[in-house]
C-alpha positions as CSV (number, residue, x, y, z in Angstrom):
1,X,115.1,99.2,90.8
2,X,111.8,99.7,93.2
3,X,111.5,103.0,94.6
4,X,111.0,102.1,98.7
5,X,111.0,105.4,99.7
6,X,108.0,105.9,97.2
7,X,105.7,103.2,97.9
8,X,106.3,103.8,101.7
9,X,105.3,107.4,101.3
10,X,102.5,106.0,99.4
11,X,101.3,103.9,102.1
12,X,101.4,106.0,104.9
13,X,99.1,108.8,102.8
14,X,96.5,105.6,102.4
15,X,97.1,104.4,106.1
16,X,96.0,108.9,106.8
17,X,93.4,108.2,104.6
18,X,91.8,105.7,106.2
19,X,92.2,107.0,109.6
20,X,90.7,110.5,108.3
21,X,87.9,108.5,107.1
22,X,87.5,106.6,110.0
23,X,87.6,109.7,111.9
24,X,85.0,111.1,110.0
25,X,82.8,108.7,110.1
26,X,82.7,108.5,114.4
27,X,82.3,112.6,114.3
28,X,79.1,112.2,111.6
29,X,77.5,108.3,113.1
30,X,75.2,110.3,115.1
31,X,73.6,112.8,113.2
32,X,73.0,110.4,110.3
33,X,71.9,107.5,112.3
34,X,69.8,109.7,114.8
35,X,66.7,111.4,112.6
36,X,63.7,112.8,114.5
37,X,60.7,112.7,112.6
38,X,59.2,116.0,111.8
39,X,55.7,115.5,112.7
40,X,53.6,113.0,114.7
41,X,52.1,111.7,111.9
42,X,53.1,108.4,110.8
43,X,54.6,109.6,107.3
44,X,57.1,111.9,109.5
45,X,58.0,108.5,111.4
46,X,58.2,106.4,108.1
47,X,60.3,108.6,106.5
48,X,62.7,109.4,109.6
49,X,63.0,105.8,110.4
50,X,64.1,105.3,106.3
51,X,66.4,108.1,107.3
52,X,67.7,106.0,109.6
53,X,68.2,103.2,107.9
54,X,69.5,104.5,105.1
55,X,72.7,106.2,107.3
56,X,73.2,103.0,109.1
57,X,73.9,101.8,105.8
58,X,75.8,104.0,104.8
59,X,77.8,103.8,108.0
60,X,78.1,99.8,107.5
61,X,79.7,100.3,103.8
62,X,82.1,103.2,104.6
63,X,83.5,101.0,107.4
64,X,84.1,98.6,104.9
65,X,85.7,101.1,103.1
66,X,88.0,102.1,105.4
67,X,88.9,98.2,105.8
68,X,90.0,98.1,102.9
69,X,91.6,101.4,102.6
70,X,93.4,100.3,105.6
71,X,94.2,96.8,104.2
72,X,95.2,98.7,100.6
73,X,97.8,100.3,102.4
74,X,99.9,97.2,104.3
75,X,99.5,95.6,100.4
76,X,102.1,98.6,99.4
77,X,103.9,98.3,102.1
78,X,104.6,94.8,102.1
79,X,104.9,94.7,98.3
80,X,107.7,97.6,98.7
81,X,109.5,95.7,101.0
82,X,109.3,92.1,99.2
83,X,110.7,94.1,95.7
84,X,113.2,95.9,97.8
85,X,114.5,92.4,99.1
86,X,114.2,91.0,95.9
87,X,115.8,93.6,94.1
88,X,118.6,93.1,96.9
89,X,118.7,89.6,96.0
90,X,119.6,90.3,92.7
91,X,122.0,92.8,93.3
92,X,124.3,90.3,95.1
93,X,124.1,87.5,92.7
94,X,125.3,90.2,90.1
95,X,127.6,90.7,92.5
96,X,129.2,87.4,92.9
C-alpha cells in the first residue's frame, strides 16, 4: 500500500524548495547581474562585463532549476494520487 500522506508531505517540501529558491534568486538578480568595474581602464570593464555575464548565466540555469524543482514536485503529487487510486482499485476488486 502507497503511503499518500508521505509523498504529499514530500511534495509540498519540493514545491518550499522551489519557492525558497525562487525567492532567492529575485533577492540576489541584482547584485550578481549588476558589477561595476573597478577602474576606468578597459580590463576593469572587460572583466566586470564577464561578471556580468557570467551571473546572467547563472541566473538563466537556476530558473531552470527551479522549473524543474517545481515540475519534480506535481510528478509526486500526481504519482501519489494515481497509486492511491490504484491501490483503491484493487482494494475493491479484493473486495467483491
Amino acid at each position: 500500500m502507497v503511503n499518500s500522506p508521505l509523498l504529499a508531505a514530500a511534495a509540498a517540501a519540493e514545491n518550499s524548495g522551489a519557492a525558497t529558491m525562487g525567492g532567492t534568486m529575485a533577492g540576489a538578480a541584482g547584485p550578481v547581474t549588476a558589477v561595476l568595474p573597478p577602474g576606468a581602464e578597459d580590463a576593469s570593464a572587460a572583466a566586470a562585463a564577464a561578471f556580468v555575464t557570467h551571473g546572467a548565466t547563472t541566473d538563466a540555469v537556476l530558473t531552470q532549476l527551479t522549473v524543474i524543482r517545481s515540475l519534480f514536485a506535481q510528478t509526486i503529487a500526481s504519482s501519489g494520487a494515481a497509486y492511491a487510486a490504484a491501490d483503491a482499485l484493487n482494494e475493491a476488486t479484493l473486495a467483491l
